[in-house]
C-alpha distance (Angstrom), angle and dihedral (degrees) to the residues before:
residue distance angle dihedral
X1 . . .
X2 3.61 . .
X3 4.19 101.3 .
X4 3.86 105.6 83.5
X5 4.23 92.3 -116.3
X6 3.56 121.3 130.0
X7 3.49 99.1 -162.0
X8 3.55 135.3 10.1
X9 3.50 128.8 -157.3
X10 3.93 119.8 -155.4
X11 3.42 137.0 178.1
X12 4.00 115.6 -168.9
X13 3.57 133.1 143.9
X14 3.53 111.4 -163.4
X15 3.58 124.9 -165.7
X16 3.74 121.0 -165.2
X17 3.72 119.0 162.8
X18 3.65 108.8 -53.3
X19 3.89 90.3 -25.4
X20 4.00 116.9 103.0
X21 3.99 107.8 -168.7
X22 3.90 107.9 -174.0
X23 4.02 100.6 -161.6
X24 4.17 117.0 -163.9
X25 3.49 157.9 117.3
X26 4.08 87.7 50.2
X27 3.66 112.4 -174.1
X28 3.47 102.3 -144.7
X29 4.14 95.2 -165.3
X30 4.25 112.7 156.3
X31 4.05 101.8 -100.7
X32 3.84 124.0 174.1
X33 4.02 91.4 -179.9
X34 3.63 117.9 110.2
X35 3.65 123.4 -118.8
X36 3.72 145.6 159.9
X37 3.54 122.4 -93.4
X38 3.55 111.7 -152.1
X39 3.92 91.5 -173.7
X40 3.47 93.0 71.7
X41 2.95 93.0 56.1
X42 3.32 102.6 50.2
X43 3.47 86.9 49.5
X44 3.90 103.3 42.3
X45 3.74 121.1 146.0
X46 4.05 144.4 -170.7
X47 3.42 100.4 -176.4
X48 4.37 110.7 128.4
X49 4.26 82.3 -112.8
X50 3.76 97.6 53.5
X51 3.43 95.6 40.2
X52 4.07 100.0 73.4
X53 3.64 114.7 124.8
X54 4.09 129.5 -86.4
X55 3.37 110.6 -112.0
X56 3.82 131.0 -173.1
X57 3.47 92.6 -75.7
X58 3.73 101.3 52.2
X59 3.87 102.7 30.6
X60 3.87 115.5 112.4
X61 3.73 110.6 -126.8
X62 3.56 91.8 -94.9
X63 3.51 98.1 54.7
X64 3.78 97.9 47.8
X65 3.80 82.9 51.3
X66 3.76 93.3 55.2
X67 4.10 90.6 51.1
X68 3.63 99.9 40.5
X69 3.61 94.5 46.5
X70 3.62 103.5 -120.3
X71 3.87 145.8 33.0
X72 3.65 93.1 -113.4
X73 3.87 100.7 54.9
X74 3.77 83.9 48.4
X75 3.34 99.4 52.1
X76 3.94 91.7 48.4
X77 3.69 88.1 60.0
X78 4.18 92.2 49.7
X79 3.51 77.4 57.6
X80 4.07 98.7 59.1
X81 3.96 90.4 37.2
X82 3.46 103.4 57.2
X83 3.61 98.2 46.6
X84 4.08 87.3 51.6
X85 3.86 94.6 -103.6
X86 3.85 133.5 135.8
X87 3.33 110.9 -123.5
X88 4.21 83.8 -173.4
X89 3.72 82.4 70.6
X90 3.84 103.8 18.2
X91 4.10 96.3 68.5
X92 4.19 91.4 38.8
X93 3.25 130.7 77.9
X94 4.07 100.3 -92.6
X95 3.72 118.8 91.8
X96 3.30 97.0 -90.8
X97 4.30 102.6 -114.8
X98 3.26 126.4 126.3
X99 4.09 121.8 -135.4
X100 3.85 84.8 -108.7
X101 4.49 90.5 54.2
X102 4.24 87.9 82.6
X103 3.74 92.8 30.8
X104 3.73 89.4 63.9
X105 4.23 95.9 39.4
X106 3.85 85.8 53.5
X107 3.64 98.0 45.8
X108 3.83 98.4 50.4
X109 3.97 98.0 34.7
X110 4.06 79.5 61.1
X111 3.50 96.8 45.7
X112 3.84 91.8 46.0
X113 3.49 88.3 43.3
X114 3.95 79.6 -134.1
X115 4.33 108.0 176.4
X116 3.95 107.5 -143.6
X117 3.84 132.5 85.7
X118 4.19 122.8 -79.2
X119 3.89 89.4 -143.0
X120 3.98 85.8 64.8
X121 3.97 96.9 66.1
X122 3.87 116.5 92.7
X123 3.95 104.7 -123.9
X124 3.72 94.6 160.6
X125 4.16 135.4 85.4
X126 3.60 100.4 -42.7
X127 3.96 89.5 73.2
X128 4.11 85.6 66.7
X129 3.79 109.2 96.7
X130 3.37 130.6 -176.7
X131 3.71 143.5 71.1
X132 3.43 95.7 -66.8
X133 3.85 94.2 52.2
X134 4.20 84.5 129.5
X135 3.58 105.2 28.7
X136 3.93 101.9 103.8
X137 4.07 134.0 -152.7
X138 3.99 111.1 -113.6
X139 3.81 127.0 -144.3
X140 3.45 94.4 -89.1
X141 3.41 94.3 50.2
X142 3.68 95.1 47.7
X143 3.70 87.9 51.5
X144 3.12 95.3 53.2
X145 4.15 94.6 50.1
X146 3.85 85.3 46.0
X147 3.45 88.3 67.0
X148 3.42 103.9 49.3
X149 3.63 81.4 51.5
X150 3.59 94.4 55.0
X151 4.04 94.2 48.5
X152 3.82 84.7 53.3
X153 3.46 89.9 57.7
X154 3.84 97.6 49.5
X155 3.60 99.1 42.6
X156 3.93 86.0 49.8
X157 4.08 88.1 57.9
X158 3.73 92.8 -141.5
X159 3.72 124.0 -144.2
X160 3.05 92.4 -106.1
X161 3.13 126.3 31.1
X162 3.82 105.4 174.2
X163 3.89 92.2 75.4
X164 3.70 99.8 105.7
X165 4.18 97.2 -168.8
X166 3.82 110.4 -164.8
X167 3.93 89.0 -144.3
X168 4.07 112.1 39.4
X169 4.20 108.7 -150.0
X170 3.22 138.3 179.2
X171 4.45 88.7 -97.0
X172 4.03 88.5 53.4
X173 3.43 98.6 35.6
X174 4.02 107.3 34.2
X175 3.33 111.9 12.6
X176 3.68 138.6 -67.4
X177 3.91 139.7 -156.4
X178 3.65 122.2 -74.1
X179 3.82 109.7 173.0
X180 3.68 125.3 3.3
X181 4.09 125.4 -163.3
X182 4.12 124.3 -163.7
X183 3.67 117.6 -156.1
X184 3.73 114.5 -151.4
X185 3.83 93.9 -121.1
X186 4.66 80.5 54.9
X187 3.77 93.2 -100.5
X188 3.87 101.1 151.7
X189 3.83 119.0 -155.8
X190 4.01 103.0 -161.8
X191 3.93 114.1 -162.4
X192 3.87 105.6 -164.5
X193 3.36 125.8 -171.2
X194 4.15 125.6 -151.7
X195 3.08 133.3 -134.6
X196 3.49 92.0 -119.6
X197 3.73 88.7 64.7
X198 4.18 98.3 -104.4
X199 3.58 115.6 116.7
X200 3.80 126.8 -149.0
X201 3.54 139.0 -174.5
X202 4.29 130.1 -124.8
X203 3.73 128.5 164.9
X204 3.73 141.7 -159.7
X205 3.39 120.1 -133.0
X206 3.88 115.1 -161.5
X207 4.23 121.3 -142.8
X208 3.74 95.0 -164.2
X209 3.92 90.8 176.3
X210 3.80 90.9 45.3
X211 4.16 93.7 42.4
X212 3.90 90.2 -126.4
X213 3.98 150.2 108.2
X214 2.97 123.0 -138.2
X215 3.97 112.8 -158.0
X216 3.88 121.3 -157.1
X217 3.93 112.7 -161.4
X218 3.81 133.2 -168.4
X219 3.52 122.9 -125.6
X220 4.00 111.5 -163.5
X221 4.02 131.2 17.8
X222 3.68 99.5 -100.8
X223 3.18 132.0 -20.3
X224 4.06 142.7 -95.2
X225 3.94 99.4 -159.7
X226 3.52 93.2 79.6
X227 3.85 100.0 -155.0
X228 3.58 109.6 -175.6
X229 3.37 93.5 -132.0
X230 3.31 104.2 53.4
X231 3.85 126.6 76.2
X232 3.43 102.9 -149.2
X233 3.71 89.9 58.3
X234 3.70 86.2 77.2
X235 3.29 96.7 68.5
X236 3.23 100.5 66.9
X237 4.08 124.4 -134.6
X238 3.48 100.6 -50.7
X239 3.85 103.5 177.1
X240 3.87 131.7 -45.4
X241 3.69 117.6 -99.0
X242 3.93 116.2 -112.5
X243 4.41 110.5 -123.6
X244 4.10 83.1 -114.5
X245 3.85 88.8 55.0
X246 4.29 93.0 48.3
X247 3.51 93.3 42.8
X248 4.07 89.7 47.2
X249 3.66 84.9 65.0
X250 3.69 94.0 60.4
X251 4.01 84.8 45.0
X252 3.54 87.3 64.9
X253 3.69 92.7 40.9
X254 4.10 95.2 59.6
X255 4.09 83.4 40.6
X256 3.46 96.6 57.8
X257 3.75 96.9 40.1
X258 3.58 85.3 48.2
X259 3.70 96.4 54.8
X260 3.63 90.0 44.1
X261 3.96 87.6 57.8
X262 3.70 88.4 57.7
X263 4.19 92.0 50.4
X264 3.70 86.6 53.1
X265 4.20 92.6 48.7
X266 3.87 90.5 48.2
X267 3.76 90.1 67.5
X268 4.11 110.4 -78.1
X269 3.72 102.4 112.1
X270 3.92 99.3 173.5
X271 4.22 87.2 60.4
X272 3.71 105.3 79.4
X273 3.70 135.6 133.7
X274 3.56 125.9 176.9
X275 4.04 129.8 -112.3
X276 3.97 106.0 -98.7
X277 3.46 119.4 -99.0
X278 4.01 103.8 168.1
X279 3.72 137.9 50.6
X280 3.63 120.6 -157.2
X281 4.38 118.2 -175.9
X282 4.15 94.7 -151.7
X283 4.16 93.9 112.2
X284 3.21 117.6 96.6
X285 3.63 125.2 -20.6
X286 3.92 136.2 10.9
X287 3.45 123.3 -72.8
X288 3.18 105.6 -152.8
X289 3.95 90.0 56.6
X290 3.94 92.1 59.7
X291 4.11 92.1 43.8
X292 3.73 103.0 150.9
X293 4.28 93.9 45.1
X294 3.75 91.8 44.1
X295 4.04 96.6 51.9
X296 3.43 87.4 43.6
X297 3.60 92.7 50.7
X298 3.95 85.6 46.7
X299 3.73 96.1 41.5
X300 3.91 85.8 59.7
X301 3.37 95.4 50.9
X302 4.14 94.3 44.6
């Protein structure tokens, strides 16, 4: 699994025809072995909407293998994605930080009321851990991950489509962060925004007594159950979210909770939140009504 969780607990009852799939207790341990996932199969779909391209984010192991042309250059990027990190940017010649990286100092340095400068946190390579810290992506290799990033953002049909990028990332491509609020007790409330032009909310949830995050993600814009109680419910089903936009939330999730880490090592003690360990689909949307994205989404993650 590429997201830096070592466990993930989920909840989700999906109902599919006469099929009832009860999906939980994920353990969400880094593998690079290949194995057959049942659930997509199960699952498996050829309509035009399920049939948008893997990227990165929601290639199995095997797949990203397969694309990159080896197990190594895929496990490097793994690496970068599950500690919230680029690799578009990480293995060129540019520093490395996302748009989002200052977005997310400034927004919890206010909230924490925190009194030192943004431009002294470290947002750069020293956040990549891992054994293959120093191993580096080649040209062909970042050619090759530039086009998957370019398919994602076709298949996506992005707002705008007459932005012609000369790098494609994850923000330009996928989705990216748009508004950002800090509780004082660390809850973060992330507002993302996709490249398709939809924006959906996901927030992290710190466990400061357990030492976890837990992450709850949306799965669709809107939503046609129409609870009464819920707000998103009157918005109506807007569109189902793609398994690279769900599992871009929990990108943004390990980012921020990354970046957080690094405020808290550059001297501000009381600002902490914890790495993300759990995943929980009750944002916006129903699961069950966006089956084959969602255990996809999970299936990546498992």
């Amino acid at each position: 699994m590429f997201f830096n969780l070592a466990a993930c607990s989920l909840s989700l009852l999906v109902l599919l025809q006469c099929w009832t799939l009860l999906v939980c207790g994920f353990r969400l341990t880094p593998s690079y072995q290949p194995h057959q996932n049942r659930a997509l199969t199960l699952f498996s779909s050829t309509s035009e909407d399920d049939a948008r391209c893997y990227g990165p984010l929601s290639s199995t192991f095997t797949e990203l293998s397969d694309e990159m042309g080896g197990s190594g250059r895929a496990a490097v990027i793994w690496d970068c994605l599950r500690a919230g990190i680029d690799p578009n940017l990480y293995y060129r010649n540019d520093s490395g930080i996302d748009s989002s990286d200052k977005a997310i100092v400034e927004s919890w340095l206010e909230a924490m009321s925190a009194d030192f400068d943004a431009n002294d946190i470290s947002l750069t390579k020293n956040d990549l851990l891992g054994k293959r810290k120093d191993q580096g992506l080649g040209a062909d290799a970042l050619s090759r991950l530039q086009k998957l990033m370019k398919q994602c953002r076709s298949s996506a049909a992005c707002a705008d489509d007459s932005v012609t990028e000369s790098i494609h990332t994850i923000e330009n491509s996928i989705g990216s962060i748009s508004h950002i609020k800090v509780s004082a007790d660390g809850t973060t409330k992330l507002l993302l925004r996709l490249a398709r032009g939809y924006e959906v909310e996901s927030v992290i949830i710190p466990w400061l007594d357990k030492g976890f995050s837990t992450v709850c993600v949306s799965s669709q814009v809107g939503c046609a159950q129409a609870c009464r109680f819920c707000a998103t419910g009157k918005m109506g089903k807007m569109a189902d979210l793609t398994a690279e936009e769900i599992l871009c939330q929990i990108y943004f999730a390990n980012k921020v909770c990354r970046i957080v880490s690094s405020i808290a090592a550059a001297g501000d003690s009381a600002t902490t939140l914890p790495p993300c360990d759990n995943v929980v689909l009750m944002g916006m949307g129903e699961p069950a009504d966006n089956a084959v994205a969602v255990v996809r989404a999970v299936s990546t993650m498992a």
